[in-house]
Structure formats: C-alpha cells, structure tokens
PAKEDO-622913 format. One line per 2 residues: number of its first residue (from 1); for each residue y, x, z of N, C-alpha, C. Coordinates in nm, 2 decimals. Each point is the difference from the previous one (the first is absolute). Layout:
N
NUM> Y,X,Z,Y,X,Z,Y,X,Z | ...
END
This chain:
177
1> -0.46,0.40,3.94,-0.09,-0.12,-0.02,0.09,-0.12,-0.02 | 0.09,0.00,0.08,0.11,-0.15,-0.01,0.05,0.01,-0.16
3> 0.07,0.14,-0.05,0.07,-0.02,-0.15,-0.14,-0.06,-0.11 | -0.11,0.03,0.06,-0.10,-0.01,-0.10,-0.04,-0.14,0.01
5> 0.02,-0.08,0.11,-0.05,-0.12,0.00,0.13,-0.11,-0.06 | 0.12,0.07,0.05,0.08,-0.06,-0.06,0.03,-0.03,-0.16
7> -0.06,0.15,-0.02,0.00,-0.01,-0.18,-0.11,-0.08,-0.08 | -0.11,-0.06,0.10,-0.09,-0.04,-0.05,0.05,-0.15,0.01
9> 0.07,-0.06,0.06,0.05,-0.11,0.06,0.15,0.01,-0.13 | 0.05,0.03,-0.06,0.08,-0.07,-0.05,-0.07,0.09,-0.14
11> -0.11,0.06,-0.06,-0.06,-0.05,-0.11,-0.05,-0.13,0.02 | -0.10,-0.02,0.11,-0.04,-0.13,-0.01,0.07,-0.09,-0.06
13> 0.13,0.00,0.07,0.09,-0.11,-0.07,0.06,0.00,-0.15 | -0.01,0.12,-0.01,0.02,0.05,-0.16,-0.13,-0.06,-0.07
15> -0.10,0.01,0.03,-0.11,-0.01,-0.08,0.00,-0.15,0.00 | 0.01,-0.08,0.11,-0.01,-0.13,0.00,0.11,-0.12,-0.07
17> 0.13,0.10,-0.05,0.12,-0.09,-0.02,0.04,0.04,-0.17 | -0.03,0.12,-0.01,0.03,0.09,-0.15,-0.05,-0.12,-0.14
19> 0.04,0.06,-0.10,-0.01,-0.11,-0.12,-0.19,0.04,-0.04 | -0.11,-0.13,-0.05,-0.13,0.10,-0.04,0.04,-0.01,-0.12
21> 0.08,-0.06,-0.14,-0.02,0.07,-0.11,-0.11,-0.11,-0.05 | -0.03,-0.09,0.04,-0.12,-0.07,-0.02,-0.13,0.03,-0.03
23> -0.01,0.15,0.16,-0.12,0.10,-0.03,-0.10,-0.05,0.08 | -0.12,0.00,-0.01,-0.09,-0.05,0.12,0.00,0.11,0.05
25> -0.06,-0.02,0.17,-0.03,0.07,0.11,-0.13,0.05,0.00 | -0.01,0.13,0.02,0.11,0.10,0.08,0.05,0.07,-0.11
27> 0.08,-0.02,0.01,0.12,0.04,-0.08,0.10,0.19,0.01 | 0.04,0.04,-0.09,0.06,0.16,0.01,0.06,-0.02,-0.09
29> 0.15,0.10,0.00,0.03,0.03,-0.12,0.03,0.10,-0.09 | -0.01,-0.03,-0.10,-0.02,0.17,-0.05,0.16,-0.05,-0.11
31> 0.02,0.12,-0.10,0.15,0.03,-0.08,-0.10,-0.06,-0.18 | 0.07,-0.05,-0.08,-0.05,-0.02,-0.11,0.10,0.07,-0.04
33> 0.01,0.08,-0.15,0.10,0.07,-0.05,-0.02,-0.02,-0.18 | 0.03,0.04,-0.07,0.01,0.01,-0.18,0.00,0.12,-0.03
35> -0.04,0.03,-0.11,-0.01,0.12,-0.09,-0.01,-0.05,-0.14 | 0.02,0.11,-0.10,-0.05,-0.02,-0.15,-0.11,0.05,-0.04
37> -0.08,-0.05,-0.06,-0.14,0.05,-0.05,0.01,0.01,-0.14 | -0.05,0.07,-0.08,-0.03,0.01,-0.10,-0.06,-0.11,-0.09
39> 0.01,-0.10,-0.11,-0.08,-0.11,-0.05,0.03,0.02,-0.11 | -0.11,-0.15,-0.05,-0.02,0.04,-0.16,0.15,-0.11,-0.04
41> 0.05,-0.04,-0.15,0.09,-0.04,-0.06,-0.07,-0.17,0.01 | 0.15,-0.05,0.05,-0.01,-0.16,0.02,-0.04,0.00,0.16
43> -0.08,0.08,0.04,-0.02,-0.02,0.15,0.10,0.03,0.07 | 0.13,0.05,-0.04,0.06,0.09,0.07,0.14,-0.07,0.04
45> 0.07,0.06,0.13,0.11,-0.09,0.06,0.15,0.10,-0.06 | -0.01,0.15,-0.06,0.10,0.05,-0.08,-0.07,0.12,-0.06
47> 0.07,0.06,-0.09,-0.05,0.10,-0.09,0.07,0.11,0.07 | -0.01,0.13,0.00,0.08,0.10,0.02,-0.04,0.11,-0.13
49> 0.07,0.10,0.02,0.00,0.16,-0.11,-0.06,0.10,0.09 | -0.11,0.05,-0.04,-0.02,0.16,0.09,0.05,0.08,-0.11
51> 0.14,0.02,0.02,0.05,0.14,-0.02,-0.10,0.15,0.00 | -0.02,0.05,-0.07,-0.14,0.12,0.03,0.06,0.13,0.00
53> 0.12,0.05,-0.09,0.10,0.09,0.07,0.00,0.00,0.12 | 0.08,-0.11,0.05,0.07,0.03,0.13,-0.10,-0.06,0.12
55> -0.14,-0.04,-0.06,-0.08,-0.01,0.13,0.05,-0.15,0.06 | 0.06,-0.10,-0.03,0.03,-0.08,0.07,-0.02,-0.15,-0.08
57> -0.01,-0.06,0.07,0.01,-0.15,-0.07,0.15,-0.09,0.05 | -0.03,-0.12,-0.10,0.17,-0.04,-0.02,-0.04,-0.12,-0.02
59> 0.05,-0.12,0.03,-0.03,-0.16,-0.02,0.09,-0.04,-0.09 | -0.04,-0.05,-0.16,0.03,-0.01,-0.08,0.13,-0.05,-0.02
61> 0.05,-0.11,0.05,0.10,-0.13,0.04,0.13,0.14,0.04 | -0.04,0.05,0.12,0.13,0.11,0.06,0.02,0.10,-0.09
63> -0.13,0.02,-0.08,0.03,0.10,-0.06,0.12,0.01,-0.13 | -0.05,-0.11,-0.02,0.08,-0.04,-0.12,0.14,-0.05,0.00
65> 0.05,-0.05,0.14,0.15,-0.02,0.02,0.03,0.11,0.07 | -0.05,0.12,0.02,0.05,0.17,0.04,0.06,0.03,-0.13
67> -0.13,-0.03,-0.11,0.06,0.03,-0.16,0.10,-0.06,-0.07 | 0.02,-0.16,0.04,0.14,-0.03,-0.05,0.12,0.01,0.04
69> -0.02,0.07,0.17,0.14,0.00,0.07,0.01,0.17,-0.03 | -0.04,0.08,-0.09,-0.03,0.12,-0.02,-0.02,0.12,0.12
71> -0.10,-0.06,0.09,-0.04,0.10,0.06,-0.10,0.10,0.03 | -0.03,-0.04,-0.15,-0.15,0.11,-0.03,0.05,0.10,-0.06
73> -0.03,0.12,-0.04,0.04,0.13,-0.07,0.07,0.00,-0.15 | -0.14,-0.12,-0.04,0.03,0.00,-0.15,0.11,-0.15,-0.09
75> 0.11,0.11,-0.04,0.06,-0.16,-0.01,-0.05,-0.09,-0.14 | 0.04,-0.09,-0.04,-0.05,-0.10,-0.10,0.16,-0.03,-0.03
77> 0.00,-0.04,-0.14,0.11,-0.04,-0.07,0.00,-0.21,0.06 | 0.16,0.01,-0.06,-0.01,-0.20,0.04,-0.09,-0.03,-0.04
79> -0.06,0.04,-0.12,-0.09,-0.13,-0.11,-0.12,-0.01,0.10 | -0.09,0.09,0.02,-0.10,0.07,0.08,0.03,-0.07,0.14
81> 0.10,0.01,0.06,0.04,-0.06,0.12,-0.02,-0.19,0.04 | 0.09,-0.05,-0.15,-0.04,-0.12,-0.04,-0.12,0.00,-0.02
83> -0.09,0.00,-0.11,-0.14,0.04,-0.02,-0.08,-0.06,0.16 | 0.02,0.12,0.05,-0.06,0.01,0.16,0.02,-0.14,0.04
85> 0.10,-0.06,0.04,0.07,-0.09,0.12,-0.06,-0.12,-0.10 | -0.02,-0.04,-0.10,-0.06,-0.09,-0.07,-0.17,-0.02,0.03
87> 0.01,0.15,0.00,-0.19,-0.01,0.03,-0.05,0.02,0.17 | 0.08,0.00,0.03,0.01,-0.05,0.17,-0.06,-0.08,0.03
89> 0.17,-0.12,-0.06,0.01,-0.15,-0.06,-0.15,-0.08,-0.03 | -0.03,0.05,-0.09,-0.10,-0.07,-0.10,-0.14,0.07,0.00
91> 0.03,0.12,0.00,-0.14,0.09,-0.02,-0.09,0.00,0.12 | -0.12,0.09,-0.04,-0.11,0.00,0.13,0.02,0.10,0.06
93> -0.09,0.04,0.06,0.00,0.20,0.10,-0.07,0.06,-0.12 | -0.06,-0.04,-0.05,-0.04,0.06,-0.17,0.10,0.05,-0.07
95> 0.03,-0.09,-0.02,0.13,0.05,-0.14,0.14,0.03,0.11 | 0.01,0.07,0.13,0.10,0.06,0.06,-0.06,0.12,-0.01
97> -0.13,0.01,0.04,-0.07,0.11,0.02,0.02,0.07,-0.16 | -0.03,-0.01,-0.13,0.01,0.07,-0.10,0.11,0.01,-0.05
99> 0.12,-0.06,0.03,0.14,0.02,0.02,0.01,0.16,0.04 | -0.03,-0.03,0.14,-0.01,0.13,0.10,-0.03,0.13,-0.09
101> -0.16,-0.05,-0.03,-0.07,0.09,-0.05,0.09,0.09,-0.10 | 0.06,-0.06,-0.11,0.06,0.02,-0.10,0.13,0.06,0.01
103> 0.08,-0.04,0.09,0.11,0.07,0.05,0.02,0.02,0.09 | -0.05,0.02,0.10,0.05,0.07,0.14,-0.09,0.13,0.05
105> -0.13,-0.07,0.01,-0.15,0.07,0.03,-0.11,-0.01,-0.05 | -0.06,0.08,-0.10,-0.10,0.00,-0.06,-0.06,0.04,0.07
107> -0.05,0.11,0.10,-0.10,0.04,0.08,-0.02,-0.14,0.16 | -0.08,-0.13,-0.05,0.04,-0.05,0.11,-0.16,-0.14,0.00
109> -0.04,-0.05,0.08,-0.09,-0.16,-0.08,0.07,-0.05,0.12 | -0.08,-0.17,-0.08,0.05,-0.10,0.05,-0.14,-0.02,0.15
111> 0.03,-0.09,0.14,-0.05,-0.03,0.12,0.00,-0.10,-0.02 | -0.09,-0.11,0.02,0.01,-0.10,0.06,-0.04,-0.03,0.14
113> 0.09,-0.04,0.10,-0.06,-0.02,0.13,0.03,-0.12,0.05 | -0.08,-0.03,0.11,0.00,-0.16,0.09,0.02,0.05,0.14
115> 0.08,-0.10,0.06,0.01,-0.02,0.12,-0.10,-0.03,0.07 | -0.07,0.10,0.13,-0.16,0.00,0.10,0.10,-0.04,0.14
117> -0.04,-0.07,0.03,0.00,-0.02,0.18,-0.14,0.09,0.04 | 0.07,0.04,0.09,-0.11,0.07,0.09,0.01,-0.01,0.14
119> -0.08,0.01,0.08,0.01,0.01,0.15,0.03,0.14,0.05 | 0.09,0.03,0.05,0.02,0.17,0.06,-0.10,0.04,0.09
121> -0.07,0.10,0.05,-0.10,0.08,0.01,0.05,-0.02,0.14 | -0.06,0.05,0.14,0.03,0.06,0.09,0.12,-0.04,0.11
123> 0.00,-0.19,-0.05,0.10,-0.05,0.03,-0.03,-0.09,0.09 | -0.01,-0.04,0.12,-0.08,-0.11,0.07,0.11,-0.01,0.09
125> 0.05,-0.18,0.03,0.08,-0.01,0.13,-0.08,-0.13,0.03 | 0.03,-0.01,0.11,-0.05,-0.12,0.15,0.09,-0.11,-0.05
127> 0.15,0.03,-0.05,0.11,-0.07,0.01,0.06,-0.01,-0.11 | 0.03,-0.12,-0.04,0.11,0.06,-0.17,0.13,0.03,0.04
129> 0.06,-0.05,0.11,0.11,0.09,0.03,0.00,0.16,0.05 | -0.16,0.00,0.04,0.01,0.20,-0.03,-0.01,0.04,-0.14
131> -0.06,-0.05,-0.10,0.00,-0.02,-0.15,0.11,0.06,-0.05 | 0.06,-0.12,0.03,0.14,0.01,-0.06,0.10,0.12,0.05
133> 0.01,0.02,0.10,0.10,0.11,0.06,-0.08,0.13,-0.04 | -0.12,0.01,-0.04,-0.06,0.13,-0.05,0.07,0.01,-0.12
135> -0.01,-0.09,-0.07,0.05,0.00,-0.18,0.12,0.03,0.02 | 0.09,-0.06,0.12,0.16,0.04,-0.03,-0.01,0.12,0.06
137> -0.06,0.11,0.12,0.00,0.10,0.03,-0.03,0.13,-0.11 | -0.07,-0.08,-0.11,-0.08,0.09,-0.09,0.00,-0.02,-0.13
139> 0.08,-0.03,-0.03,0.06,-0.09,-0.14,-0.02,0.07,-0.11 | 0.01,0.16,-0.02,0.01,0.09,-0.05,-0.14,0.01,-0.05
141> -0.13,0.00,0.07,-0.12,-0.04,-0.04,-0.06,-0.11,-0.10 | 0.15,-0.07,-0.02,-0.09,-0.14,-0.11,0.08,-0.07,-0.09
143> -0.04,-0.06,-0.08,0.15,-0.09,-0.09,0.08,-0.11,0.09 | 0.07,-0.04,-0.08,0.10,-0.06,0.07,-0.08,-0.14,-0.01
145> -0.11,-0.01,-0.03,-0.07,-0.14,-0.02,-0.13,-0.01,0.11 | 0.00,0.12,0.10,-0.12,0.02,0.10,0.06,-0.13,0.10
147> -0.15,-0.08,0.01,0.04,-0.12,0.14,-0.12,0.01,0.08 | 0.02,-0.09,0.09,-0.12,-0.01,0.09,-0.06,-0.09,-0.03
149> -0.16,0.01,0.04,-0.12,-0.04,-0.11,-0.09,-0.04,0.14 | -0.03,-0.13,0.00,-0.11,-0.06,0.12,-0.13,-0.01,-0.05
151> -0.10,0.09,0.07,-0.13,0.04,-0.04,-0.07,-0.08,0.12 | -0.16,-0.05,-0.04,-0.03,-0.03,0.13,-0.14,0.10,-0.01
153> -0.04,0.03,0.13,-0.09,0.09,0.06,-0.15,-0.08,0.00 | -0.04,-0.04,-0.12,-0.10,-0.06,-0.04,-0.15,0.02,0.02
155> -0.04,0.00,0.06,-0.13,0.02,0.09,-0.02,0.12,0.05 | 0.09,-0.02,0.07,0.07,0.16,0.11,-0.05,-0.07,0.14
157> -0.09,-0.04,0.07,0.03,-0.03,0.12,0.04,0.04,0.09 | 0.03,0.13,0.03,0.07,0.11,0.12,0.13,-0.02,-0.05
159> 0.06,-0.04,-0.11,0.10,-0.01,0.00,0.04,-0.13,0.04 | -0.08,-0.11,-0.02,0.04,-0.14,0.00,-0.01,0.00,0.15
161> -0.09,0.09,0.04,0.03,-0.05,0.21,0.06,0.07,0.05 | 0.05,0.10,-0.05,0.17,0.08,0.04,0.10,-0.07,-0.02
163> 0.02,-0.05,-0.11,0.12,-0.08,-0.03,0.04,-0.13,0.07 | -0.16,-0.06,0.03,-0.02,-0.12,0.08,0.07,0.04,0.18
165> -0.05,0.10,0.02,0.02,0.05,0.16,0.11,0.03,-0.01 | 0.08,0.06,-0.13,0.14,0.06,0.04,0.09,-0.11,0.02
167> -0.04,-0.15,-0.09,0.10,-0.08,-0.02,-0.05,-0.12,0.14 | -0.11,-0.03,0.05,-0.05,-0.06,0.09,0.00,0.03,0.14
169> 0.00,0.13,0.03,-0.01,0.08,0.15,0.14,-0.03,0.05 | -0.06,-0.05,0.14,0.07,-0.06,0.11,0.07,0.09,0.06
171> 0.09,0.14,-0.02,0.05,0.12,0.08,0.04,-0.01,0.12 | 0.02,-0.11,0.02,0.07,-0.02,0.11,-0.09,-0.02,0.12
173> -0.13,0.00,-0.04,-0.10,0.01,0.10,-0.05,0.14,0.03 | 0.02,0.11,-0.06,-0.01,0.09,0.01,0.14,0.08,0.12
175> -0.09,0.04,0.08,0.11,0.09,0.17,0.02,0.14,-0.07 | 0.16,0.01,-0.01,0.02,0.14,-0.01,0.07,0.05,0.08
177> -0.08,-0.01,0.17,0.06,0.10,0.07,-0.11,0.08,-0.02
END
C-alpha cells in the first residue's frame, strides 16, 4: 500500500509540473507518427517507382542517384549518364520516370504520394515523459519522426475527475498503517 501511494504522489507531481503542449484539461497523451499514402499528381510531397518485377517500390530522387553512382544492374553509357544528371537538374519525376522507363525498367509506373500524420493506435500515457521513454524503448515500431502528441479527453467526465483527484488529492491524509 505505501509503494502505491507513493507512486501516486510523485505522478501527482508529474502531472502537475510536466509541459501541457498548450492542451486543455484533462489532458493525455498519445504518439503522432507519418506514413505515405498514395495521391493524385500536384497533391503529392515525392514521386516514387513500383518496380512490379521485383515487387517493391523505390523513391524516385534515390533512385536515380543509385543509377548514376552505378548501383543498379543496368549500366548506361556517359551520354545517358549526363542525359540523367541534367534531368535530375532540370526535369520533373515525369520525365525521370520515362528515362527509367526507357532504359533501365520498362516493367514499372509512376506513384505519387503525400506525407499523412496520423495518431498511433493503442497508445495512451498520463505523462509525456512516459510518452516519450515508450518511443525511445520502442523505436523500432515507428519513423524516426514519431513524437508526443497532447490530446484532451473531451467530454470524458470519468476521466476529467480522475485526472482532477489524481492531481488534487491530498495523500498525505491518507494512514498507511
């Protein structure tokens, strides 16, 4: 009973001293993270290649300095090479992409995708420093761009008088003999 009152006594002070994020009360926090989504052309934050051989997709920009530092299978002569590094330069993911097409991979289309924020699923802390020490315990689960994201518990009242008693309650008036 003592370790449990004690642990409730220095969240309290966690809860009452922690940063809000400029979230209203009652306050939780959950992990926001990124992914790529699929979009239409002009909406989109980069182009990639689905490769359809090899089952995989390839972001156009990398793909294309793998091909001029010749690390793709197929090699290309200078001119071709020049060619390329010009249309880098100057060109769109269009005219890299039918480059491609034309000499490297014909079995292949072009992606356009955007950058989604999303909120991670199944992720709830009391505290953004438990947040945070989750994400560095579990890093492997998320991009390197996953942060901690202040949600408020918006006409939750069990939660808003939990949070209230956890951060309010007097422990010290409680006898744990």
């Amino acid at each position: 009973m003592n370790k449990d009152i004690q642990f409730l006594k220095e969240l309290q002070q966690e809860l009452k001293s922690q940063e809000t994020d400029h979230q209203a009360a009652p306050r939780y926090w959950g992990l926001m993270d990124y992914r790529w989504v699929i979009t239409a052309e002009g909406e989109h934050d980069r182009a990639s290649i689905f490769l359809i051989d090899e089952c995989e997709s390839v972001i156009v920009d990398e793909y294309v300095e793998d091909i001029i530092k010749g690390k793709i299978g197929k090699k290309l002569n200078e001119e071709q090479i020049e060619e390329l590094k010009d249309m880098k330069e100057w060109g769109s993911d269009e005219d890299l992409f039918e480059f491609i097409k034309e000499n490297i991979e014909d079995n292949c289309y072009l992606v356009y995708e955007a950058k989604q924020s999303f909120i991670v699923q199944s992720a709830m802390f009391l505290t953004k420093a438990e947040a945070k020490e989750h994400i560095e315990s579990n890093d492997y689960h998320y991009t390197d761009e996953v942060h901690t994201y202040a949600m408020t518990a918006w006409r939750a009242p069990k939660v808003e008088r939990l949070l209230n008693i956890l951060e309010t309650f007097d422990w010290e008036s409680i006898s744990t003999k």
